[in-house]
N, C-alpha and C positions, 0 to 999 in steps of 0.2 A: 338470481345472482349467478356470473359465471367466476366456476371455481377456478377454472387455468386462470384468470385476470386475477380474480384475490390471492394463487399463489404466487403470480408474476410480481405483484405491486410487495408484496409481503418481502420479496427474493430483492427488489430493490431496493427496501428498507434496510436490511438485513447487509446487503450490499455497503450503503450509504454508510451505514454504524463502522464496518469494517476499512473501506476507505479511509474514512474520517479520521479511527483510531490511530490507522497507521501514521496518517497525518500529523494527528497532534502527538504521538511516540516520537515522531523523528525530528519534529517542532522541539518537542518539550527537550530530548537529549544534547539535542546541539544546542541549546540555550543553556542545558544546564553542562555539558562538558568543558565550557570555558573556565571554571573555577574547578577543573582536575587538577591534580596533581600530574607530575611527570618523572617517568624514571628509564633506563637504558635498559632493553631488551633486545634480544636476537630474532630474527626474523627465521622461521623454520620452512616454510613455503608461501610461494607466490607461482601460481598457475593465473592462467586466462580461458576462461570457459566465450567459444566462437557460438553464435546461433547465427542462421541463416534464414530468413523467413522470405518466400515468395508473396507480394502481391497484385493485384488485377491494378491497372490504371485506368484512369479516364476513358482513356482512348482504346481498352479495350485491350492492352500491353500488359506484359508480367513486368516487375522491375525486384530484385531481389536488395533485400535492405538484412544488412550485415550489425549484426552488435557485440561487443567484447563486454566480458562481465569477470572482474580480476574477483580474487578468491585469495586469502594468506591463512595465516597461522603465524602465531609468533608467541613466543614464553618472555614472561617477567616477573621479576622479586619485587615486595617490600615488605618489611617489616619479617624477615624469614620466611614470609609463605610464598609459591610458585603457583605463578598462574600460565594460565595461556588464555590468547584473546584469538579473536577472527573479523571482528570488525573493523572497518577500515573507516570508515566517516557517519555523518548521519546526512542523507542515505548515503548508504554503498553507492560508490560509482558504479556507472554503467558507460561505454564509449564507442562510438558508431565508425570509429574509423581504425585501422589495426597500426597506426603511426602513435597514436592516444595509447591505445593499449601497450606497444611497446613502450616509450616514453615511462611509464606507470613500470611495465617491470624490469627497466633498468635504475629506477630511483629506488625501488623495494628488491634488493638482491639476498636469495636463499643467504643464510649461516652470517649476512651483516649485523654490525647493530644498528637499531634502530629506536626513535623515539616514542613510546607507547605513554599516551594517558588515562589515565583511569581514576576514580570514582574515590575518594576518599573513606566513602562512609560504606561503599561497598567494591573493595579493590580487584574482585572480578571483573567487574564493567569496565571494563576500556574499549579506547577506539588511537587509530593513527592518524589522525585530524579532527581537531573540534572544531565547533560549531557549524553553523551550517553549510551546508555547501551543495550543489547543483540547485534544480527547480523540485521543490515540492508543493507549488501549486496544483499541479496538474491533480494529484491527489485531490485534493481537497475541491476544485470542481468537478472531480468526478463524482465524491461525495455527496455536493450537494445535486447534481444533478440525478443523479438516481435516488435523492429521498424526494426531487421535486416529483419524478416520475412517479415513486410509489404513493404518495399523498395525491397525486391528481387521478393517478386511478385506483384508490379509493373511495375517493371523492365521487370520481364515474360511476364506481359501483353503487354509493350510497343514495345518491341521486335518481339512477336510474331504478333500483328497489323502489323508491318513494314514487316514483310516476306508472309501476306496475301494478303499485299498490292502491294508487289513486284511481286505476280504472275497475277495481273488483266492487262490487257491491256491500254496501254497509252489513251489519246482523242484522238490523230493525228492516231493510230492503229484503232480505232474503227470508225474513222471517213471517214479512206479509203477502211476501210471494208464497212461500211451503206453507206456512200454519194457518188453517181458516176458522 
């Protein structure tokens, strides 16, 4: 048996479980954020975190692919308690062009009010958009492709034991071989 393959396939199991979760976490929130409640809160900050990432093309080209990833903070009351939230949807946006990102923090401006939902039964939880919103498919076929991975090779490995195993000699073969 090779060990690096048992712990590759194990790492895409492992993999698989975590994709998945996130999956069905940002599933299950935005299905369940439509029955929040809503109350007026102040928006404390709105940044936009810029990444830059180069990579190779086809043809052998670099092409640099730019992402905006907005970030808040924002306080709110009910029932006399103060909270503060940081989430913004399920999932958090992410936007590939810096016109998107603007757009987003001209609608969410430092020290405005704004409309915060949260969780009734646990009024920490909030977000500034329910239900769902962008693709989280992609999630979830990455899920299941990395548990297809780790199941087929395992399946490799178990398979290929049993045809290594198939060419060794029985006890009663080796035993009339050695014992006379």
């Amino acid at each position: 048996m090779n060990f690096n393959t048992l712990v590759l396939c194990i790492l895409c199991i492992l993999g698989s479980a975590w994709f998945g979760n996130h999956w069905y976490s940002n599933r299950t929130m935005a299905v369940n954020s439509k029955d929040w409640y809503c109350v007026t809160g102040k928006m404390q900050v709105v940044t936009v975190q810029e990444s830059h990432t180069t990579v190779r093309t086809r043809n052998g080209g670099k092409r640099k692919i730019d992402t905006y990833t907005p970030h808040v903070s924002y306080s709110y009351s009910y029932k006399g308690h103060h909270y503060r939230g940081d989430v913004i949807g399920f999932p958090n946006p992410t936007f590939d062009n810096l016109n998107e990102s603007k757009s987003f923090q001209s609608k969410y401006s430092e020290g405005s009010p704004v409309t915060v939902w949260f969780d009734p039964k646990s009024p920490a939880r909030s977000c500034l958009s329910t239900g769902l919103h962008g693709e989280t498919g992609s999630e979830f076929l990455l899920a299941f492709i990395l548990l297809a991975l780790g199941i087929a090779g395992l399946s490799f490995i178990c398979f290929n034991n049993d045809k290594e195993y198939a060419n060794r000699p029985t006890i009663e073969e080796l035993e009339s071989k050695y014992v006379s």
